[in-house]
C-alpha positions in Angstrom: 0.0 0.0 0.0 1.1 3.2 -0.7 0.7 6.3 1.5 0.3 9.8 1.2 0.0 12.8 3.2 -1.0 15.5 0.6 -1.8 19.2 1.8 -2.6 22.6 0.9 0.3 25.2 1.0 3.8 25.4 2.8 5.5 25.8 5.7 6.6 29.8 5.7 8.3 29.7 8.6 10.3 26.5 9.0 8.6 25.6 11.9 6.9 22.5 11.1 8.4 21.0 8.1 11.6 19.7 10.3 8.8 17.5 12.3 6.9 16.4 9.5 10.0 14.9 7.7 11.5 13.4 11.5 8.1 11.4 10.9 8.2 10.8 7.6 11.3 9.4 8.0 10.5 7.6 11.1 7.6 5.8 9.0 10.1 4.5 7.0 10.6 1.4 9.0 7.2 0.5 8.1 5.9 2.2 5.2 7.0 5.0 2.7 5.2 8.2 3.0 5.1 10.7 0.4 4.3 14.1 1.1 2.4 16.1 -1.6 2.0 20.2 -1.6 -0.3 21.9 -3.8 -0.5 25.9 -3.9 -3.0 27.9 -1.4 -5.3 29.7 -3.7 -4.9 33.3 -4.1 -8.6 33.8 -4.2 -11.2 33.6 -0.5 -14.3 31.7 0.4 -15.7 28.4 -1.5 -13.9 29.7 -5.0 -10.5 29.1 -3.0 -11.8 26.4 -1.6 -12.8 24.4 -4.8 -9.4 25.9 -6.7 -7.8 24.1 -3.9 -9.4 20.6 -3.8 -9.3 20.6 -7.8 -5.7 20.8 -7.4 -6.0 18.0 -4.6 -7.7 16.0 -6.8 -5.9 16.7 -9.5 -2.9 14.5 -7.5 -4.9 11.7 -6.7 -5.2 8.3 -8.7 -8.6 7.1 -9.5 -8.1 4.1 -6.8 -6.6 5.8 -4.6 -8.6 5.6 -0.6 -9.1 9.0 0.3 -9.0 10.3 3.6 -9.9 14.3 4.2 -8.8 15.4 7.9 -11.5 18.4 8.9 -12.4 19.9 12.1 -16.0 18.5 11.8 -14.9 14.8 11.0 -15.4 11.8 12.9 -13.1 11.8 15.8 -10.7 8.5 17.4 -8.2 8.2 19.7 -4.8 7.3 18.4 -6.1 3.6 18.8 -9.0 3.9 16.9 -7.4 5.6 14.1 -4.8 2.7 14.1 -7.9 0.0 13.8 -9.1 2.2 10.9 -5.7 2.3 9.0 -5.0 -1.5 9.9 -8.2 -2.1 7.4 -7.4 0.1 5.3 -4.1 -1.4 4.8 -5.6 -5.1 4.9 -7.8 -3.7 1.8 -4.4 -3.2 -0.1 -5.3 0.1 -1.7 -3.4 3.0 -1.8 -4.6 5.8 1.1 -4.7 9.2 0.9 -4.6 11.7 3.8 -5.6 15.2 2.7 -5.3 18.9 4.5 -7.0 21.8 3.3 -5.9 25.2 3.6 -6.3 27.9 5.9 -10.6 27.5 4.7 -10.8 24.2 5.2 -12.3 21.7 2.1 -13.9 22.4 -0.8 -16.8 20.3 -2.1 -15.1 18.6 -4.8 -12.7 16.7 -2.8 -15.5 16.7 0.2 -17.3 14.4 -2.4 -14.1 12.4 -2.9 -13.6 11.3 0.2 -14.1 7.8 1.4 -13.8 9.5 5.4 -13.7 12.7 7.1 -11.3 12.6 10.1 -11.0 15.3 12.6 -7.5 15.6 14.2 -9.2 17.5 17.0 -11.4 19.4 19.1 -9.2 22.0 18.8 -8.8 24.0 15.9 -5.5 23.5 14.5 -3.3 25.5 11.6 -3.1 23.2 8.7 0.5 23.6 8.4 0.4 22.4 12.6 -2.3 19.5 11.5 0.3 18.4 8.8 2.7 17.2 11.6 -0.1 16.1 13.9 -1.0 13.6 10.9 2.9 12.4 10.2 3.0 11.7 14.0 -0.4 9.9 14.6 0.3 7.6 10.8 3.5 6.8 13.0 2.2 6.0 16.2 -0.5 4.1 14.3 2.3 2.2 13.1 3.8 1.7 16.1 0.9 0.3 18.1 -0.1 -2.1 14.8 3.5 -3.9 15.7 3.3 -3.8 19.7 6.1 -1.7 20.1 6.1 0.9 23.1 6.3 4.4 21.1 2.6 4.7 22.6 2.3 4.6 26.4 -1.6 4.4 27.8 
């Protein structure tokens, strides 16, 4: 299976991107994850919000699972989310993790999506939810092999 963490914009101020690839990297014992960036659109409201899942879409294959992480989406804890991912790498396809932009999803990749995931109660910058994702795909990963990266 082949997994993807695919997001709207970039990391400005350096912040986050240094986490994000410690996890990437991390999930390399297990799985290769390939990060995907697409351009914020210039333009506000639902316009930017459909330029940016067209370009979203416009990166995913026509099997590809696809997983949208939102604010309103069903919420797990990190165990839950590892049960979910264990099926969805038992199904064999390829999975797709998406983050919108600073507006959240647009209805054209809303539609796409298999599941809508919410990260948390809390409202999170996207750039911020893009290493909360890297970190929970590896902690997933972790607690699929037994191994003591998650402590209860």
């Amino acid at each position: 299976m082949k997994l993807r963490l695919l997001s709207v914009g970039r990391d400005r101020s350096g912040l986050f991107e240094p986490a994000v690839r410690e996890y990437a990297g991390r999930l390399g014992h297990y799985t290769k994850l390939e990060l995907v960036e697409v351009p914020e659109s210039k333009r506000e409201g639902e316009l930017g919000r459909e330029e940016e899942a067209k370009a979203l879409l416009g990166k995913l294959s026509a099997r590809e699972r696809v997983w949208i992480l939102d604010e309103h989406g069903l919420e797990l804890d990190s165990r839950g989310f590892a049960q979910l991912l264990q099926k969805a790498l038992n199904d064999g396809r390829d999975l797709a993790l998406c983050i919108g932009g600073a507006s959240g999803h647009g209805e054209p990749l809303r539609k796409r999506a298999e599941k809508s995931l919410s990260l948390s109660k809390l409202t999170l910058p996207h750039r911020l939810a893009r290493v909360v994702a890297a970190e929970q795909l590896y902690r997933a990963f972790t607690l699929l092999r037994g191994e003591p990266y998650h402590r209860d």
